[in-house]
Each structure stands twice: as structure tokens, then as C-alpha cells.
N, C-alpha and C positions, 0 to 999 in steps of 0.2 A: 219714488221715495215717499214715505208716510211721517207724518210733523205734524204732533199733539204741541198747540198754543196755550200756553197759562197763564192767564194775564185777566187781575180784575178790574182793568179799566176798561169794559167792552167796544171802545170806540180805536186804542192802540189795539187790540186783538185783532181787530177786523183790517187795519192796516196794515198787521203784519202780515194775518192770513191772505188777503190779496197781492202780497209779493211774493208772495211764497209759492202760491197759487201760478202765479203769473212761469213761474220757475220751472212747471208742469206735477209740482207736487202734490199730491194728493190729504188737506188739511184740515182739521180740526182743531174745534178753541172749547177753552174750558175756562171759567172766570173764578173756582173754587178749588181746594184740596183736593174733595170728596168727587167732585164733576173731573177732576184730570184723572183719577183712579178707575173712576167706569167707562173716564174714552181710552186711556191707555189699553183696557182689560178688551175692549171691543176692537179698537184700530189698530195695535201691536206695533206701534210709531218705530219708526226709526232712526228718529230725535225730537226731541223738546223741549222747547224755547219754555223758559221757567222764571215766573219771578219771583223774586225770594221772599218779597214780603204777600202776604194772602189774608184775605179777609180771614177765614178760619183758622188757618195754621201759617205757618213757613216753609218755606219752599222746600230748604232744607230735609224736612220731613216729609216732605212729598217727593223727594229723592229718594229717601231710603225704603220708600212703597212701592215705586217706581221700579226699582231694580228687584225685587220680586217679584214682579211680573214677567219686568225685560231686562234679562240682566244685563243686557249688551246694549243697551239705549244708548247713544250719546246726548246728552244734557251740556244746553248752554243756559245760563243763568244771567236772566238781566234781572239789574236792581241800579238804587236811586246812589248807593254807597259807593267809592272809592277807593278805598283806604287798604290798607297791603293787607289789615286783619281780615275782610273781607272774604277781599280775595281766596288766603290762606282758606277759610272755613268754609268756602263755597268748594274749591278744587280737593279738600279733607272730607269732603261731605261724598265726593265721590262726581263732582262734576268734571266737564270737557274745556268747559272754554268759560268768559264773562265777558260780558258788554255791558257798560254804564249805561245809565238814561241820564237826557237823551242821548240819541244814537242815531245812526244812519239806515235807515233800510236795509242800504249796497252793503253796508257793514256787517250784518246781521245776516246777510245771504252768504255774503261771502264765508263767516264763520262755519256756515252752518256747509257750507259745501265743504270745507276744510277739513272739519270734522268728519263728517258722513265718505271720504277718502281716504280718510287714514285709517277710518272703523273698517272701510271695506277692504284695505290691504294687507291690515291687519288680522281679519279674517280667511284672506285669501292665503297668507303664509301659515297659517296657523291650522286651515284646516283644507287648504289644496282647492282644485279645481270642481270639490264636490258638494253635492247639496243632500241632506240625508232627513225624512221625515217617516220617523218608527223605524221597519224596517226596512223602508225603500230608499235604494242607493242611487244616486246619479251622477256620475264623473261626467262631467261637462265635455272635456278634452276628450278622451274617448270614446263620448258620446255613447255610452253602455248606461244600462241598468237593470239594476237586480232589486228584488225582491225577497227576503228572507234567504238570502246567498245565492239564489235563481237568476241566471239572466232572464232579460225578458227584451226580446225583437220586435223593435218600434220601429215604423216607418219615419222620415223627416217630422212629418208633421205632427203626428202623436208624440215624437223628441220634445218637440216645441211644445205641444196642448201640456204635455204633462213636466216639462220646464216651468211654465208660466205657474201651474198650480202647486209645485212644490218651491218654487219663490215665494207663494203666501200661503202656505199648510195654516189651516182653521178660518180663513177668512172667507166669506161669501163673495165669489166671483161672476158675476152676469154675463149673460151670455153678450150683448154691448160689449164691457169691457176683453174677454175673451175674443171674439172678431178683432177688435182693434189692436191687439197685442198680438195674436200668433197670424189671423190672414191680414192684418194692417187694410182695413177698408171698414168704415164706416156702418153701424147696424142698420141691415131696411131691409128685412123678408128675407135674411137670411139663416134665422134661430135651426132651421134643421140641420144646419153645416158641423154647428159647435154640436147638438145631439149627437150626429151620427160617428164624430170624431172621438166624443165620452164616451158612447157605446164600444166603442174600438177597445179603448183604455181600458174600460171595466174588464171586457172576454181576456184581455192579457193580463190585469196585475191581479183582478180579485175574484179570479174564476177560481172555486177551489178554496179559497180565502177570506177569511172575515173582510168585509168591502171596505175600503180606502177613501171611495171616491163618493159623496152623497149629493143627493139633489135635493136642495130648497125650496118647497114648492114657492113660484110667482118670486122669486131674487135669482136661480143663479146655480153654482155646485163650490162643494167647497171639498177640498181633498185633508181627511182627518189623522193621525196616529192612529193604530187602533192601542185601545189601552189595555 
């Protein structure tokens, strides 16, 4: 899970980021308006802890920029306020949840795990067992996928390489993190393994086809729409 911090007190950011952290989530902090808008645009969060009041603007408004990016963010919104109006104009504003300050940690995880379940359940009924970037289809359950209505015959592992990469379509993924998520072992002289498994990938989904799958020189590969 990915969790954009906004919080200008950079000493409570850094505490939340380490529990969050601690959670195995993958986190960034932004201490502005303008700073949550360009980690959002780059990390494509899949929630963020938001506080209402900001040096440059209000959170508020940093919600409604937010949701043009990701419309599907869950936002939890801490602030210093209590009060029912609050509340009302924080969850009208288009957020998930609120926590006071102070607050708990445990509190603040917990939410945020509450949240990030019910987003995902609610995605799972909403749009089934499948994961769909441009025109490539992947039905988890029947472990099929097509490509502009084409199936395409993956072995186990390329199921998996190209699972992990349509989990974060536009995002640069290292071959590190790639070992550790589809062969689970730790990177050390193994970078030709994830090659030779993208080369696979490429000869099946973008042989014939404007490519899907691009390499970032010295970061990683990121699998794109084509547009």
C-alpha cells in the first residue's frame, strides 16, 4: 500500500511516516498543498493522512486536486477541530474518515487499515476479480489474459511478473523490488532473472503492438497504457 503524509509540522510527519512504515507501507510526507500535489502525481497513494489546516491553503482544497488525480484515494483528515461542523465539511469535502489531534498512532493505523478494506472491497464488487490497464485484461480467478480481446499464454511466472506490474501501471519498478515480490528472495546478482522474464513478457503482449512494457534506464521498468 502507498500513503501520501501531509502534515506541516515536519516532526508529527516523520512519526507518522515511521508507523506507517513500520506497517510495510510504502510512504511519503509532504509538509504543503503544492508538495502533496506532485507526490500524489508521482506516488499514485492509496490513501492520505491530510491535515486540514496548511500553511498555503486547506486541506480541503487539497482534497478536491487530489481526487483528480486519484479519484479513488481514501483520505483521512486530521485536524486540531472537533466539533460536528467540522466533521460534516471534512466528510462533504469528499473525505473517509477524521481523527483529532492529538491522536494515537494505533488510532491512525487502524483507520487507515479500515479504510484501505473497505476501498478494496468495494472495488472488488464493483469491478470483480479483474485488473485492466489500456487494453490489457487480467482476470485474477481465471488467471487469463488478453490483450486488445487476444488471449495471451503466460506461464505461472510471467502470471505473476506481469500481476505485480499491472498492480502499479505508470509507476517505476526496480528490479530489487520485482525479485522481492514475484521470486520473494532478496536482490544480489540476480538482475538477469527479472530481464530475462520482461523479455518473455514483451515477445507475448507487445510483439506486433505499440509496447506496453518500457525500461527506465539505471531505475527499473514500468508497464504504461498506451494512449
Amino acid at each position: 500500500m502507498r500513503v501520501l503524509v501531509v502534515d506541516d509540522d515536519p516532526d508529527l510527519a516523520e512519526v507518522l511516516s515511521g508507523a506507517l512504515r513500520y506497517e510495510g507501507w510504502e510512504v511519503r510526507t509532504a509538509g504543503d498543498g503544492a508538495s502533496a500535489l506532485a507526490g500524489a502525481r508521482e506516488l499514485r497513494p492509496d490513501a492520505v493522512v491530510l491535515d486540514v489546516m496548511l500553511l498555503d491553503t486547506d486541506g480541503f482544497a487539497v482534497l478536491r486536486s487530489l481526487h483528480e488525480i486519484e479519484p479513488d484515494v481514501c483520505v483521512l483528515f486530521l485536524t486540531a477541530r472537533d466539533t460536528v461542523e467540522d466533521r460534516i465539511a471534512g466528510i462533504t469535502a469528499g473525505g473517509d474518515d477524521y481523527v483529532t489531534k492529538p491522536f494515537s498512532l494505533e488510532e491512525v493505523v487502524a483507520r487507515l487499515r479500515g479504510l484501505l478494506r473497505r476501498a478494496g472491497m468495494a472495488r472488488q464488487q464493483e469491478e470483480g476479480p479483474r485488473i485492466v490497464v489500456g487494453d490489457l485484461v487480467m482476470d485474477e480467478e481465471a488467471r487469463e489474459v488478453s490483450r486488445a480481446g487476444h488471449l495471451v499464454d503466460l506461464s505461472p511466472t510471467e502470471f505473476e511478473l506481469l500481476r505485480f506490474l499491472m498492480r502499479n501501471p505508470r509507476r517505476v519498478l526496480s528490479k530489487a523490488q520485482i525479485l522481492d515480490r514475484v521470486w520473494s528472495y532478496d536482490f544480489g546478482g540476480q538482475a538477469h532473472v527479472v530481464e530475462l522474464y520482461i523479455s518473455y513478457l514483451r515477445k507475448k503482449l507487445d510483439a506486433g503492438r505499440e509496447p506496453m512494457i518500457h525500461t527506465v534506464r539505471g531505475a527499473g521498468y514500468v508497464l504504461k497504457p498506451v494512449a
